[in-house]
N, C-alpha and C positions, 0 to 999 in steps of 0.2 A: 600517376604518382599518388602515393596513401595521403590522405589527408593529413597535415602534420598537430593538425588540433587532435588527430586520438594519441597520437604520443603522452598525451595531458593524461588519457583514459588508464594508462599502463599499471594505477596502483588499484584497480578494479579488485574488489573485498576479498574475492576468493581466490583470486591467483596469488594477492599476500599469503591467504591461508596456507595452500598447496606450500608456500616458500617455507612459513613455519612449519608446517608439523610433516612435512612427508619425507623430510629426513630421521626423522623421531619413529624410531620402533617403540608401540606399548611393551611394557613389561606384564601387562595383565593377562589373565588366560581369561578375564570377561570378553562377551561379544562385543564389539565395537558397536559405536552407537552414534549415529553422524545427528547430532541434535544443535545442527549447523545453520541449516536449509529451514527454513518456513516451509516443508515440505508434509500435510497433511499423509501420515501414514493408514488412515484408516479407508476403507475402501467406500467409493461412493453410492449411494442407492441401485439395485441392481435391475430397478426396472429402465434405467438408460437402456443400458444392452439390448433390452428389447422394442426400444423406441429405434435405436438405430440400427437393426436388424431389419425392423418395419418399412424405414425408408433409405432401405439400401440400394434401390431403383435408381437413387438420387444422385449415387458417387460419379455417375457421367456426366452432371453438369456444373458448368461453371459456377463458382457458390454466388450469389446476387451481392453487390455492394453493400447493401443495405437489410441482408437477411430477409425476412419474410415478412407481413402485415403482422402473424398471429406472433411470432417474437419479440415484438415491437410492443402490441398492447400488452403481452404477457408482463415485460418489463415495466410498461407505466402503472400500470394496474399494481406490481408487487411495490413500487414506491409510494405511490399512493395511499397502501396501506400498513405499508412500516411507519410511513412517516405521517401520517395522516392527512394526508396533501387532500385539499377540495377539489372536488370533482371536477375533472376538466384540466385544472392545472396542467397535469403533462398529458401534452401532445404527441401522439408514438411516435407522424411525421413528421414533426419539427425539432421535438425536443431530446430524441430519443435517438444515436448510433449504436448499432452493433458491434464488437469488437472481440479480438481473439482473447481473450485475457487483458489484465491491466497495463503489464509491462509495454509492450508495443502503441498503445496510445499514449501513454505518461508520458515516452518517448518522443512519439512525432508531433505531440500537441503543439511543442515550443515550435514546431517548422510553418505551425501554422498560423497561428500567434505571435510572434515575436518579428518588429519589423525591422530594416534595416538599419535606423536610427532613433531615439524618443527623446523627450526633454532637451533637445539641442545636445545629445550627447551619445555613447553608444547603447546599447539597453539592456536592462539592468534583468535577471530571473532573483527571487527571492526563495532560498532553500533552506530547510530547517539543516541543524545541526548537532546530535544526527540525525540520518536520516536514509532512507535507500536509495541507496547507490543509479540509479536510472535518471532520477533529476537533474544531477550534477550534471549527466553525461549529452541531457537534453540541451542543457545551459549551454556546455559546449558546443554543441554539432549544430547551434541554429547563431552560433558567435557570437553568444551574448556573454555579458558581464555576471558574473556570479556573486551574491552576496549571501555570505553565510549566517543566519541567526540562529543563536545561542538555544539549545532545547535541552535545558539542564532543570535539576530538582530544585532552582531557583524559580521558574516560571511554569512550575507542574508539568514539566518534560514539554511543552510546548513553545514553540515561538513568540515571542509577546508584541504585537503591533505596534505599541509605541513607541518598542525600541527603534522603530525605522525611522530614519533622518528624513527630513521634506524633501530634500537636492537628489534622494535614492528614488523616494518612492515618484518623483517625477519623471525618472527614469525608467520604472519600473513597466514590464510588460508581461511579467506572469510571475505569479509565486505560485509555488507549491507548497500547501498544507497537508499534514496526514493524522487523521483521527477516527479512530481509533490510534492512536501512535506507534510506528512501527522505524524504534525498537520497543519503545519503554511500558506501551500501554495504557497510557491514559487517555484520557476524551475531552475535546472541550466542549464545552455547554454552548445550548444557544446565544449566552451574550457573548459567548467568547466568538462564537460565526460569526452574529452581526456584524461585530466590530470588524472583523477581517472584510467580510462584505462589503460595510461602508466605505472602507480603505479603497478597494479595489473602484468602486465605482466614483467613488471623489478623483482617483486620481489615473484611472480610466486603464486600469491595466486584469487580465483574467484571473482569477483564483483559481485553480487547481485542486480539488479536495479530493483527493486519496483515501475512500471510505471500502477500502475492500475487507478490512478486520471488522467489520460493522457490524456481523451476523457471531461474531463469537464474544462471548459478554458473558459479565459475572453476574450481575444482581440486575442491573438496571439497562436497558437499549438504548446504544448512544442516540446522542441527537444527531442527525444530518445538516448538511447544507443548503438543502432544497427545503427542510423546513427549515430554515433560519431565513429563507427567501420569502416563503409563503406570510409571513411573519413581519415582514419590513414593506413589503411589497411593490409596485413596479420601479423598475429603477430608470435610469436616465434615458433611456430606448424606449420605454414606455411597456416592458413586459419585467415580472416578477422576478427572473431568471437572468437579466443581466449581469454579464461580468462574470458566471458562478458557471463552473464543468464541472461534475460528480467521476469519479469513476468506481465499478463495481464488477466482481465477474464470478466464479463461481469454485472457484480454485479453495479458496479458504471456506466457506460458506456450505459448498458441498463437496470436499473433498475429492473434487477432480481438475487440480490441473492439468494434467492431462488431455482433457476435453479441449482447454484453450477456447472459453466463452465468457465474454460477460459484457460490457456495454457505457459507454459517457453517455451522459446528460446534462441541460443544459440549457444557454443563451443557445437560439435557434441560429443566430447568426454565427457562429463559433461552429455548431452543429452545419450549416451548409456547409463552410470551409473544410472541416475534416471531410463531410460527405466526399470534395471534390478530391481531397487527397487519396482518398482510398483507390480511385479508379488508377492511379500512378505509381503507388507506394506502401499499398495495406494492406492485410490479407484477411478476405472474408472468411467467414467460418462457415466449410460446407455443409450443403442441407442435411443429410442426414445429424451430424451435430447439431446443426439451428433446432431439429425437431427435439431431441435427447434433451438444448437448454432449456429451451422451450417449458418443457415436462419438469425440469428442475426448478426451473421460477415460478412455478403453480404449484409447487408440492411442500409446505413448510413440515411435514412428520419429520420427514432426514434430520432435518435442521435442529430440529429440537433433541434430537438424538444425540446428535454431532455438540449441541451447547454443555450437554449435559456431561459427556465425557471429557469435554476441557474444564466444565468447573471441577468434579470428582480429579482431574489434574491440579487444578490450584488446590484444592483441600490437600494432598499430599504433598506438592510444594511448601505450605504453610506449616505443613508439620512435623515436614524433616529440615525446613531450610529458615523459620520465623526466630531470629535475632541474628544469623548470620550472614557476611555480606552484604549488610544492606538490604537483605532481602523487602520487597514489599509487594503485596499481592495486587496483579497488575488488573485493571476494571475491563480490559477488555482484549483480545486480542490471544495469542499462543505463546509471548515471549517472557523468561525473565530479564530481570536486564540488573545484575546483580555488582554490585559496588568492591571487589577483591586486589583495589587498590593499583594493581598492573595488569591489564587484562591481555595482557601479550604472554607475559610470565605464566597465568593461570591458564590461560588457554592450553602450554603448550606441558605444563605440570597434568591437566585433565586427560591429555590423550595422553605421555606417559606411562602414568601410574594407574586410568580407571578407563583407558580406553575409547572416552566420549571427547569425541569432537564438536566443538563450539565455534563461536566467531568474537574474535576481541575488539570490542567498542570502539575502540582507537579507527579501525580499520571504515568505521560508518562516518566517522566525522572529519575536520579539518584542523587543523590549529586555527584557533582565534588572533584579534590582532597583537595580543602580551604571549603567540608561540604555543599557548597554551591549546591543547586536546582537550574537548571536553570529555569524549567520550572513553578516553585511553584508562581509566582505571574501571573499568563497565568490561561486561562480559553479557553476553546472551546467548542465551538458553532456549531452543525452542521445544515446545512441549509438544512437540507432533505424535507420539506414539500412544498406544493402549494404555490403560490405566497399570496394568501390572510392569511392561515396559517401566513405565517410569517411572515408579517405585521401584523398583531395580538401579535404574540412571539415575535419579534425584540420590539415593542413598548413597551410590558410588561418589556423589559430587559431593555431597557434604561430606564422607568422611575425608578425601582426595583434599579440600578446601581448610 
């Protein structure tokens, strides 16, 4: 028999969508333009291809749990030096899992984390609101209590820590944070980590930091979690990393989802736990990919390429779209996340009349305890295509809006 907790899962973002607009013929003779998906359209560096051509020996063997040594340091090495982490800090064997992309860890973290009861009570996941759709559904499937915080233009699209009640957070067994923020874009700074950090380990439950928009930035590279670690330093286990899982992959970063690579980090003790999950429930990434990611986390040229066509994206955002809807130009990440009052209504006006397909805000969040949606008068925009693309797309939206 199915689980009766995914019946909970049935308003999943894009099956609404499908419900709105696939009865809606456009009237436009424009291309359709699915600017729906956080789906990087531009192609990824082309020397993969040749990396996994090279080790195509490999596809007969089973992919290792734990990918390879030289994947391992590739990855601790590239944090080290985004984040300017001291030497040693991360450990490939300890601190460092491999993983298919983010979505499937975000997912089974909570199976691994989340006990059967805490605080004399059932236990609690903390999720922003909004927020992507995969936390909620982790909350669910590990039968925890869901607690939704408010991530509106009141608290700079972030979750604010001290809105959490003492009676929650004693309950509390994992929240999910995401910064870069995905939908809205903004970043929280190092004091805004600490403080989450401190929370987590005062009241002994894991922090989740959803850092995969981290490599796409406007002016400034966000802060991470691991340096807000290295920064506070060892915590109640007696290692700098307590409490705190990173996730990261290479989807956004280098424009291959497809690839399905990228990797948590972390409290080691958290890292053995998922380690043991994966031999049950994971799926490694076979070698010839491990070798391709590999090449991709030692190679920052792409990246700089790839930052520099999402900013030349915001410049024309700004300057077809700066006084309307609320527009404001986001610090980091591919999304707009634009204020058009109903974002159910605008959504289904955009495909329409201009063709372009979106996701209405509503559909990322919950209603609050006063009924209220935060998200339902929000609209987002992903800017995944070429620069000319989307001067094409942004123009059709702002006259359409």
């Amino acid at each position: 028999m199915i689980n009766d907790r995914l019946d909970a899962l049935a308003d999943y973002p894009f099956r609404k969508l499908s419900t709105l607009l696939d009865p809606i013929k456009p009237v436009s003779n424009d291309a359709p333009l699915l600017l729906s998906v956080g789906e990087p359209q531009n192609q990824p560096p082309a020397f993969i291809n040749e990396v996994i051509a090279e080790n195509g020996h490999l596809w007969n063997k089973y992919p290792p749990a734990l990918a390879t040594p030289a994947y391992r340091q590739a990855v601790a090495d590239w944090l080290t030096a985004r984040y300017k982490l001291p030497a040693g800090f991360i450990d490939p064997d300890r601190n460092v899992v491999p993983v298919p992309g983010s979505r499937e860890p975000l997912f089974m973290l909570a199976l691994v984390t989340i006990p059967a009861a805490k605080g004399g009570g059932k236990p609690v996941v903390l999720v922003p609101s909004p927020s992507y759709h995969v936390y909620r559904g982790a909350a669910l499937a590990a039968n925890a209590e869901t607690v939704y915080l408010p991530a509106t233009a009141a608290t700079n699209f972030l979750p604010d820590p001290e809105s959490v009640s003492k009676d929650v957070l004693e309950r509390t067994a994992l929240c999910y944070l995401c910064t870069p923020s995905n939908p809205q874009g903004t970043v929280g700074d190092i004091a805004y980590l600490k403080s989450w950090i401190k929370l987590a380990r005062e009241h002994d439950f894991v922090l989740a930091v959803d850092e995969c928009y981290a490599e796409i930035y406007d002016a400034l590279p966000p802060a991470g979690a691991l340096e807000a670690c290295a920064a506070l330093g060892d915590g109640p286990n007696g290692t700098p990393m307590d409490n705190v899982v990173v996730f990261h992959s290479l989807s956004k970063r280098s424009s291959a989802p497809g690839l399905r690579a990228g990797f948590i980090a972390g409290d080691a003790k958290v890292m053995a736990r998922y380690g043991e999950l994966i031999g049950y429930a994971c799926t490694p990434m076979p070698l010839p990919i491990v070798a391709a990611a590999t090449a991709l986390w030692r190679d920052e040229a792409h990246v700089r390429e790839n930052q520099a066509m999402y900013r030349r994206n915001f410049d024309i955002a700004t300057r077809l779209l700066d006084g309307k809807a609320g527009y404001f130009r986001p610090q980091a990440g591919f999304f707009l996340w634009l204020d058009v009052g109903d974002g159910e209504a605008a959504c289904a006006r955009l495909w329409k009349e201009a063709a372009i397909r979106s996701l209405p805000g509503g559909y990322m969040a919950v209603p609050d305890a006063n009924g209220v949606n935060p998200g339902a008068p929000y609209l987002r925009i992903a800017l995944v295509y070429d620069n000319d693309t989307m001067e094409d797309a942004l123009g059709r939206l702002a006259r359409a809006l």
